[in-house]
C-alpha positions, 0 to 999 in steps of 0.5 A: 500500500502506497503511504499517499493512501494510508495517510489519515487512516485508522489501523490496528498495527501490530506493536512489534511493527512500531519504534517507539520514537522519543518515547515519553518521560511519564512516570513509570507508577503511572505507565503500570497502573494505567496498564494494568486498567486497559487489561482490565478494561478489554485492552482497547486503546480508545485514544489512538497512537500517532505514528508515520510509516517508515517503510513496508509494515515499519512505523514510528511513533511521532506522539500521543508516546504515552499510549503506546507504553501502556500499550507495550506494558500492558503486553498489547498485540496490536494497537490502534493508530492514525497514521500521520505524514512524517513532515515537521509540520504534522510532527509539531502539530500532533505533539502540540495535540496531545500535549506533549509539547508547549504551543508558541505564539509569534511575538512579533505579530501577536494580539494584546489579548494572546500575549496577556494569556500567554503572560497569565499562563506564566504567571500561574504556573507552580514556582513561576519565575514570573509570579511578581510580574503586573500583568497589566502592566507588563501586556501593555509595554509589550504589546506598545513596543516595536517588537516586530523589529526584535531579532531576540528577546532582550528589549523585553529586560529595558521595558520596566515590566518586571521581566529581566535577564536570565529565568524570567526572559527564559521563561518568556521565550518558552511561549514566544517566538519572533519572525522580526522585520528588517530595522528602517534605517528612518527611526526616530521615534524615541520610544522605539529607540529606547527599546533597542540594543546598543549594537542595533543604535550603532548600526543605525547610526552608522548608517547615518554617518554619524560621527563618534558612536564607537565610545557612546552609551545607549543614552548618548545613541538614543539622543542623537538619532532622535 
C-alpha cells in the first residue's frame, strides 16, 4: 500500500511493527497502573497512537508516546493508530495535540489579548519565575513596543515590566517566538529607540554617518538619532 493512501487512516498495527520514537518521560507508577486498567478494561486503546510509516509494515511513533507504553506494558498485540505524514509540520502539530509539547505564539505579530494569556499562563504556573510580574502592566509595554523589529528577546529586560535577564526572559521565550522585520534605517521615534540594543543604535547610526558612536552609551545613541 502506497503511504499517499494510508495517510489519515485508522489501523490496528501490530506493536512489534512500531519504534517507539522519543518515547515519553511519564512516570513509570503511572505507565503500570494505567496498564494494568486497559487489561482490565478489554485492552482497547480508545485514544489512538500517532505514528508515520517508515517503510513496508515499519512505523514510528511521532506522539500521543504515552499510549503506546501502556500499550507495550500492558503486553498489547496490536494497537490502534492514525497514521500521520512524517513532515515537521504534522510532527509539531500532533505533539502540540496531545500535549506533549508547549504551543508558541509569534511575538512579533501577536494580539494584546494572546500575549496577556500567554503572560497569565506564566504567571500561574507552580514556582513561576514570573509570579511578581503586573500583568497589566507588563501586556501593555509589550504589546506598545516595536517588537516586530526584535531579532531576540532582550528589549523585553529595558521595558520596566518586571521581566529581566536570565529565568524570567527564559521563561518568556518558552511561549514566544519572533519572525522580526528588517530595522528602517528612518527611526526616530524615541520610544522605539529606547527599546533597542546598543549594537542595533550603532548600526543605525552608522548608517547615518554619524560621527563618534564607537565610545557612546545607549543614552548618548538614543539622543542623537532622535
Amino acid at each position: 500500500m502506497k503511504i499517499s493512501n494510508i495517510i489519515g487512516s485508522l489501523m490496528h498495527l501490530y506493536l512489534d511493527e512500531i519504534e517507539p520514537g522519543e518515547g515519553t518521560d511519564a512516570p513509570e507508577f503511572l505507565i503500570k497502573a494505567t496498564a494494568n486498567i486497559l487489561k482490565q478494561k478489554g485492552g482497547r486503546n480508545w485514544l489512538p497512537v500517532i505514528v508515520k510509516e517508515t517503510g513496508e509494515d515499519k512505523y514510528q511513533v511521532i506522539s500521543n508516546s504515552f499510549v503506546y507504553a501502556v500499550a507495550e506494558e500492558a503486553g498489547l498485540e496490536r494497537v490502534w493508530c492514525i497514521i500521520a505524514d512524517d513532515s515537521d509540520d504534522t510532527i509539531t502539530l500532533t505533539k502540540i495535540l496531545a500535549g506533549e509539547d508547549k504551543p508558541k505564539i509569534n511575538l512579533s505579530t501577536a494580539s494584546r489579548d494572546e500575549i496577556m494569556a500567554a503572560l497569565q499562563y506564566l504567571i500561574e504556573q507552580p514556582n513561576s519565575e514570573l509570579k511578581s510580574v503586573k500583568l497589566a502592566v507588563a501586556t501593555n509595554r509589550i504589546d506598545e513596543a516595536p517588537r516586530q523589529y526584535w531579532k531576540n528577546f532582550e528589549p523585553i529586560t529595558s521595558l520596566k515590566c518586571g521581566i529581566t535577564k536570565g529565568k524570567k526572559l527564559d521563561a518568556i521565550k518558552s511561549v514566544f517566538y519572533l519572525t522580526p522585520q528588517s530595522m528602517p534605517d528612518t527611526i526616530n521615534d524615541v520610544t522605539i529607540l529606547r527599546t533597542m540594543t546598543t549594537v542595533e543604535l550603532k548600526a543605525i547610526a552608522k548608517k547615518r554617518g554619524i560621527a563618534g558612536i564607537t565610545k557612546m552609551k545607549k543614552d548618548a545613541l538614543v539622543e542623537a538619532l532622535s
